[in-house]
VOGU-3710 file (C-alpha; in Angstrom, 3 decimals, decimal comma):
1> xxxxxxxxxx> 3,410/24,636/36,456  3,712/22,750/33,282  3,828/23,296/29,679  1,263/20,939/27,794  2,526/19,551/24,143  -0,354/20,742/22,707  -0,345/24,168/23,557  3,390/25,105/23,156  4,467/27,759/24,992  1,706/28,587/27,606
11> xxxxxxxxxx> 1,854/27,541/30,992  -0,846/24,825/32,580  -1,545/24,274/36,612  -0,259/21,334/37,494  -3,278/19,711/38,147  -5,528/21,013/35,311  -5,963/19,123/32,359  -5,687/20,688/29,135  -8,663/21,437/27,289  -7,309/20,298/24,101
21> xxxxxxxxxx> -6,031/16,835/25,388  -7,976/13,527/25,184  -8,430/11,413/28,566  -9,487/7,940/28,088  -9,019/7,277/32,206  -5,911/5,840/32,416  -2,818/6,056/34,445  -1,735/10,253/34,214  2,303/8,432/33,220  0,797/6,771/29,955
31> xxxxxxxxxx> -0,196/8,665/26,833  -3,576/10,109/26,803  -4,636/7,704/24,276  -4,421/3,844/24,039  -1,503/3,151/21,171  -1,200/0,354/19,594  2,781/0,029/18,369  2,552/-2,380/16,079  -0,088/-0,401/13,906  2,795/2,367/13,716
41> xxxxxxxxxx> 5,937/2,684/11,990  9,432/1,681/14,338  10,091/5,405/14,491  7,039/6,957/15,902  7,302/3,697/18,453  10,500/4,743/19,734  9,686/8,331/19,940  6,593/7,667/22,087  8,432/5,323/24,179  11,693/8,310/24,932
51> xxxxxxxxxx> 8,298/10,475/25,609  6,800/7,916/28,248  10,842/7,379/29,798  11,067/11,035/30,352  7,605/11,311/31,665  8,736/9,241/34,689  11,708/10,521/34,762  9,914/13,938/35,824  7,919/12,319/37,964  10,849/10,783/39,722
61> xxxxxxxxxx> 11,838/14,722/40,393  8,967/15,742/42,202  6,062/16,189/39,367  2,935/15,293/40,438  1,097/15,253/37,337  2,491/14,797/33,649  0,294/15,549/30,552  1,454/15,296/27,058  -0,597/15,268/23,885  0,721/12,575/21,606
71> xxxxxxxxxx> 1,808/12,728/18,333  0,049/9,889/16,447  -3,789/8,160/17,886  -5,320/5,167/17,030  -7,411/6,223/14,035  -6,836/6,663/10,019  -5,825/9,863/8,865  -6,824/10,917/5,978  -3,291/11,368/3,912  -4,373/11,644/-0,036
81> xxxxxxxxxx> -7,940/11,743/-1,276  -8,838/12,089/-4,984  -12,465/13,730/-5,310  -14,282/13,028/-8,771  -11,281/13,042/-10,662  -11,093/13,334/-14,518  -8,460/13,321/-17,241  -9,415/13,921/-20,811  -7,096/14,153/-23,380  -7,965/16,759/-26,334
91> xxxxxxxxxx> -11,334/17,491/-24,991  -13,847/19,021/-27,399  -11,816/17,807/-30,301  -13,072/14,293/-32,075  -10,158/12,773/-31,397  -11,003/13,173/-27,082  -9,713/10,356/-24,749  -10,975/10,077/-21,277  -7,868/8,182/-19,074  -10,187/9,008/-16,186
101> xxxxxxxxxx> -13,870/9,533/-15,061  -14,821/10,504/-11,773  -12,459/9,021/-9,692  -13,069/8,992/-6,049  -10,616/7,315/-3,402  -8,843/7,762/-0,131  -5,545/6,541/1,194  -4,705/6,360/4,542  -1,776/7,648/6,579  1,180/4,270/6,370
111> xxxxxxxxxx> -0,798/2,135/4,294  0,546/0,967/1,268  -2,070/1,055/-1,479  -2,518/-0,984/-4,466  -3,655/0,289/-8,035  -4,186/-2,552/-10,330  -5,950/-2,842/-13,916  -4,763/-4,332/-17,158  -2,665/-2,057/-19,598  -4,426/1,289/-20,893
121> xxxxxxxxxx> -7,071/1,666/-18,131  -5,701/4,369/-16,802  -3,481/3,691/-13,760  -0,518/5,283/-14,909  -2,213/8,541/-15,689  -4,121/7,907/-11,985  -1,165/8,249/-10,227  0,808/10,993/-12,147  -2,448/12,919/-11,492  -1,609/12,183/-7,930
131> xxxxxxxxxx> 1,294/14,672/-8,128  -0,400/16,684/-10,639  2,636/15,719/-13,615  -0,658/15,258/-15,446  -3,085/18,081/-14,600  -6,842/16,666/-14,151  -9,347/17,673/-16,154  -11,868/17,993/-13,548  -11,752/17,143/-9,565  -9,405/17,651/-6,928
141> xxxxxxxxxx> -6,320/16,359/-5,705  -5,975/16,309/-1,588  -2,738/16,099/0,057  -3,263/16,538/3,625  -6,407/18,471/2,977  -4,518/20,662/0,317  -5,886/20,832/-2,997  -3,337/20,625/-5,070  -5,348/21,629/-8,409  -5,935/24,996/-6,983
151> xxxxxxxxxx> -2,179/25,980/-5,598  -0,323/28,286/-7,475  2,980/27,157/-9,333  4,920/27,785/-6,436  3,341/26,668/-3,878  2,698/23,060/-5,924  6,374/22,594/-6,373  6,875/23,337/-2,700  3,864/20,520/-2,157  5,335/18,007/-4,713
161> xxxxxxxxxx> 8,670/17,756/-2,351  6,698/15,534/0,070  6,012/13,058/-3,014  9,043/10,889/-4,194  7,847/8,611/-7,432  9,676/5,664/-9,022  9,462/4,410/-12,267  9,317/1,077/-14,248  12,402/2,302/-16,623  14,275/3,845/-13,549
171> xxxxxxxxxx> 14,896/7,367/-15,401  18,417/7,159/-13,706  21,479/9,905/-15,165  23,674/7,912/-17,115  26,355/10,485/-16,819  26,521/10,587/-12,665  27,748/7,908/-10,351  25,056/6,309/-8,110  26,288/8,384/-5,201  25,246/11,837/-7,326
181> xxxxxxxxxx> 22,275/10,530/-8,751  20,858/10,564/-5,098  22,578/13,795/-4,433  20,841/15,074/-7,436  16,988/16,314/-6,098  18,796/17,611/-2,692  21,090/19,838/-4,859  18,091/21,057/-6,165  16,288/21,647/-3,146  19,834/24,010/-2,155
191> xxxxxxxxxx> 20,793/21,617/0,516  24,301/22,176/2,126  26,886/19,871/0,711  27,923/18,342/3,690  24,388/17,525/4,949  23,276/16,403/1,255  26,178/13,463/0,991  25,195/12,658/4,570  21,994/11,844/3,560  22,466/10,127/0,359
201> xxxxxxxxxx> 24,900/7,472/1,724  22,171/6,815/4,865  19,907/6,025/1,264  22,305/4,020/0,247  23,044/2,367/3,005  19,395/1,594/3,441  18,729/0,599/0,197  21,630/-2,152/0,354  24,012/-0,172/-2,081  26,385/1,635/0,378
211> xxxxxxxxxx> 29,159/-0,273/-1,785  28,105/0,910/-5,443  28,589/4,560/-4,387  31,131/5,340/-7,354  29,385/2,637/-10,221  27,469/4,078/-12,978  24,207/3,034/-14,115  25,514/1,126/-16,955  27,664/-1,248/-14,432  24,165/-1,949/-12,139
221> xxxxxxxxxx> 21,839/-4,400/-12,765  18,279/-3,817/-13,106  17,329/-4,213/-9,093  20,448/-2,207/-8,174  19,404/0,476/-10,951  15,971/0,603/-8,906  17,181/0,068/-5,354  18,909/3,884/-6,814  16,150/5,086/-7,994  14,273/4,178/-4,538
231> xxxxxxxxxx> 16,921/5,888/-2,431  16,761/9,058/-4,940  12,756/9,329/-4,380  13,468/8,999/-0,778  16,561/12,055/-0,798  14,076/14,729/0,070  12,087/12,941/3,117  9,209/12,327/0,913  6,218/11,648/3,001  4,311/10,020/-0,347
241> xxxxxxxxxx> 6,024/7,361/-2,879  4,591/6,674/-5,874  5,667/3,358/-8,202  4,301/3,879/-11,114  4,880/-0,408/-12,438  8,415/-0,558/-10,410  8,793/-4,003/-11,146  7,670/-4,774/-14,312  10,934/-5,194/-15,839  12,307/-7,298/-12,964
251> xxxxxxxxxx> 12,885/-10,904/-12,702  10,687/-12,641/-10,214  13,495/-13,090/-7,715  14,399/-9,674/-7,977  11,113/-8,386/-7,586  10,730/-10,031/-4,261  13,713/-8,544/-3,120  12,257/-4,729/-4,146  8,966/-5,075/-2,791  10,628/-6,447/0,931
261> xxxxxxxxxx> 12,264/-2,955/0,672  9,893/-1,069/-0,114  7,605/-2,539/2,743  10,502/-2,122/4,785  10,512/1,595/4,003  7,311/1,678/4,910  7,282/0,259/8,130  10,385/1,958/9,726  10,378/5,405/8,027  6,316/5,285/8,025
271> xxxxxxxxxx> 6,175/7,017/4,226  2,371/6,074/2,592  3,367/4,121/-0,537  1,159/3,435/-3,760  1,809/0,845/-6,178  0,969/0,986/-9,658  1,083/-2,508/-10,883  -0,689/-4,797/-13,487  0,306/-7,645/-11,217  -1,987/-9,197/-8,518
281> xxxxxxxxxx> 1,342/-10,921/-6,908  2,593/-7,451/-6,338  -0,530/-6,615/-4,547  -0,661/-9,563/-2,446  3,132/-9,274/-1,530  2,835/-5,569/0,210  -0,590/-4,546/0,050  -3,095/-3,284/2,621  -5,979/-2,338/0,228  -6,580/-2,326/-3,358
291> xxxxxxxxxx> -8,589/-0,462/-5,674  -9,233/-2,113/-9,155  -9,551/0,593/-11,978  -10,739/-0,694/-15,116  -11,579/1,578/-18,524  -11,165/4,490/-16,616  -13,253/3,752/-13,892  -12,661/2,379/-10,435  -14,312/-1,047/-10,574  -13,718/-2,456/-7,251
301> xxxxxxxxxx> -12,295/-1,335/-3,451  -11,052/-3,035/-0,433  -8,760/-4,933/1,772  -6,183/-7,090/0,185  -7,635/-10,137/1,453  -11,455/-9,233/1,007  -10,811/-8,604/-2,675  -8,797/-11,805/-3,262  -11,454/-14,401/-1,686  -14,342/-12,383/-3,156
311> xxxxxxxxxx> -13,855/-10,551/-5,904  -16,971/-8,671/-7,064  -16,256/-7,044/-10,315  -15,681/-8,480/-13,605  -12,254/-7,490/-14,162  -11,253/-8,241/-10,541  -11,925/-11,852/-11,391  -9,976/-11,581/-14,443  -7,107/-10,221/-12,688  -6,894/-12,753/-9,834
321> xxxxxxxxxx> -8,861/-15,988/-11,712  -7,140/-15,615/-14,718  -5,357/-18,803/-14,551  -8,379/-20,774/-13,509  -10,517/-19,554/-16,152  -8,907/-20,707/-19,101  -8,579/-24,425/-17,825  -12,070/-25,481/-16,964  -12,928/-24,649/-20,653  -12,172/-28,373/-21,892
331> xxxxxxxxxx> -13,964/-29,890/-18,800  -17,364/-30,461/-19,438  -20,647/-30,961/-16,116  -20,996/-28,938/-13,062  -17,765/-26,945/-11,792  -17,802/-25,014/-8,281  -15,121/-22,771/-7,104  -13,857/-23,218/-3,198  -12,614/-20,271/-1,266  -9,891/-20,928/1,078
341> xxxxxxxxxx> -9,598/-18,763/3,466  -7,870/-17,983/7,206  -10,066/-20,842/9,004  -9,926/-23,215/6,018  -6,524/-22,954/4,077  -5,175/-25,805/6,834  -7,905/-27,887/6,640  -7,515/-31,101/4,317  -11,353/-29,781/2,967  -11,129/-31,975/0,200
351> xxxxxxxxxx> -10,035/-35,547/1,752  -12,779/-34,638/4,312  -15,354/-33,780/1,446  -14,668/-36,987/-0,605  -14,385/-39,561/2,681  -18,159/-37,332/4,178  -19,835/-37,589/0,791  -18,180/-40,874/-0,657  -18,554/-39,030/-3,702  -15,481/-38,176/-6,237
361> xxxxxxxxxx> -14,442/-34,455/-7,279  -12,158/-34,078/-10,513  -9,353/-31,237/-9,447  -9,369/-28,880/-12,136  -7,412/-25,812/-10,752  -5,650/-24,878/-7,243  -4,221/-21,606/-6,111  -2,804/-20,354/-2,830  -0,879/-17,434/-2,024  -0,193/-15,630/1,341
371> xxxxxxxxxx> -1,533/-12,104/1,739  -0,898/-10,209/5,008  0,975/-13,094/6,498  -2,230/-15,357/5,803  -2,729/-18,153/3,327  -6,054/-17,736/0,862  -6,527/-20,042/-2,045  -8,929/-20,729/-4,889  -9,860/-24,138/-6,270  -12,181/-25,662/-8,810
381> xxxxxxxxxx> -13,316/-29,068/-8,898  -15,297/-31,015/-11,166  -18,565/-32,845/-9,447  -19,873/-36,147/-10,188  -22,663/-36,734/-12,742  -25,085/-37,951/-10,360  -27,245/-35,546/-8,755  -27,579/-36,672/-5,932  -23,981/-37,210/-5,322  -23,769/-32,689/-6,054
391> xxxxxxxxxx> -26,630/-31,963/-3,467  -25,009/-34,195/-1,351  -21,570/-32,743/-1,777  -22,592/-28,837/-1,704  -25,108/-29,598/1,442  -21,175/-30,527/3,333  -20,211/-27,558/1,848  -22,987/-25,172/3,828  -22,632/-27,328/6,918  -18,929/-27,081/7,054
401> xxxxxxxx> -18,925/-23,159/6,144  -16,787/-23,454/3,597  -17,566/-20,569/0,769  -17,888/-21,931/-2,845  -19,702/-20,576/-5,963  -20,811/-21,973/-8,773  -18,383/-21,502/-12,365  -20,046/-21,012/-15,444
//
């Protein structure tokens, strides 16, 4: 007999399969699923690996058949949606503000996830409706298929445990060391002394501060006072982390150095991160998808990369063309924008264009920037005069699949 992982406690004949277990045909010592580790944060990877390990371990005893039901698949769960979401600010009144209108988005389980728009559109109050500090107007707030607009007081504070939130001014207590300013949400939560400490100085240590334990706010610098502020968020196993603009008031270098650990969180602790930011380098650094919000509205959805080489909306082209737009104003004829992207950022398109087409192109702007570990770029070139020299130039342009659209 055997007891399957999906149905705890009750006892299975050895060679019956659970009813409740998936079998994709392969070998009876692997996982009933296909995994694919990389997709996964180090943690779960390890723990299905001990699983497999003691699977033939019990085989090695005498077990003919082992089943287990795993504890992550290769799909994306559903960890946060936002259903037509609202926030108006002193409705029926004339002096009513809408922050939000009908909001709709979901976030996967592990994914970071981007929230970008220019100043008042209404990410801010997006995301502190995400933990319900701001109380929607109208929609609903899912956490794991949860509504959190319809939970009682209680029961919401017990919810917003699982959702640790960082700030751009880090909203650190200038009156504690470092070391109690983690300490501070598990003495809240009533966790035993011993076991609190224990897990502030793993924080710490994580967070590259396991030497600052005693320093007060005053003595850190800006990255240390957030690398603090990320370890306090993280004190209560958090399974959410909001940054609500967490790098806004950091140096470039400095920034860098936050958003590495904050993708290193979530890769090896697996928490489902969204960034606030106004910044499309943030979003390129960390980023799996990105919504644009814009005026309250969401203007624009997608991967990272899709977004960046083809940006749809108005204000997504702001956002990520705002450099080239303000320097083709003082060139005058036909200018065309190339897209650069995975098959094409190595390619020397523009010696190959010139030397095809014996035609000259005037350089006007040139962007690249890596996102997901690939390069992308922008550029926009001036064409020649002579007609026939542009039809010549864009007909290389088709043949050579190499995206470009006309600027106006």
């Amino acid at each position: 007999m055997l007891k399957c992982g999906q149905n705890r406690g009750k006892e299975t004949h050895r060679d019956e399969i659970c009813p409740d277990c998936y079998d994709d045909g392969h070998d009876d010592v692997h996982a009933d699923v296909h995994v694919h580790a990389s997709a996964y944060p180090e943690r779960l990877v390890s723990r299905h690996v001990r699983v497999i390990v003691k699977a033939f371990a019990m085989i090695s005893k005498g077990w003919k058949r082992v089943r287990f039901q795993p504890f992550f698949v290769e799909r994306k769960r559903l960890m946060i949606e936002l259903k037509h979401l609202s926030k108006i600010y002193d409705p029926g009144t004339p002096h009513a503000v809408t922050a939000l209108e009908d909001i709709s988005l979901d976030i996967h389980d592990g994914e970071i996830f981007g929230i970008i728009g220019l100043s008042g559109a209404g990410k801010s109050t997006l995301v502190r409706c995400i933990n319900l500090l701001e109380k929607p107007t109208s929609g609903q707030v899912l956490l794991d298929g949860r509504d959190l607009t319809a939970l009682p007081q209680k029961e919401l504070l017990k919810a917003r445990r699982s959702v640790g939130m960082i700030f751009q001014d880090f909203n650190l207590l200038e009156q504690r060391t470092v070391l109690r300013n983690v300490l501070f949400p598990l003495e809240l939560a009533g966790t035993p002394r011993a076991e609190a400490k224990k897990r502030a100085l793993e924080l710490l240590q994580l967070v590259g501060l396991s030497e600052r334990t005693g320093a007060y706010p005053s003595q850190l610098s800006g990255g240390q006072k957030q690398r603090v502020a990320i370890a306090r968020a993280l004190a209560t196993s958090p399974r959410y982390l909001l940054c609500d603009e967490a790098t806004s008031a950091l140096d470039p270098t400095t920034t860098g150095q936050i958003l590495e650990l904050l993708a290193k969180i979530n890769r090896e602790l697996g928490v489902t991160i969204i960034v606030i930011t106004h910044e499309m380098k943030v979003i390129d650094a960390i980023c799996h998808r990105v919504a644009v919000i814009d005026r309250s509205h969401i203007a624009e959805e997608g991967p990272v990369s899709e977004v960046f080489v083809n940006p749809q909306s108005a204000i997504a082209q702001e956002l990520i063309l705002q450099k080239d737009r303000r320097a083709p104003e003082v060139f005058s004829g036909q200018r065309i924008r190339i897209v650069f992207d995975d098959k094409t950022a190595n390619k020397p398109v523009i010696s190959d264009l010139i030397l095809a087409c014996q035609a000259p192109v005037n350089i006007i702007f040139a962007d690249t920037r890596e996102v997901g570990g690939i390069v992308y770029g922008h550029m926009i070139v001036q064409l020649p005069q002579d007609e026939r020299q542009r039809d010549k130039i864009t007909a290389w342009l088709h043949a050579n699949n190499i995206t470009f659209k006309e600027e106006v």
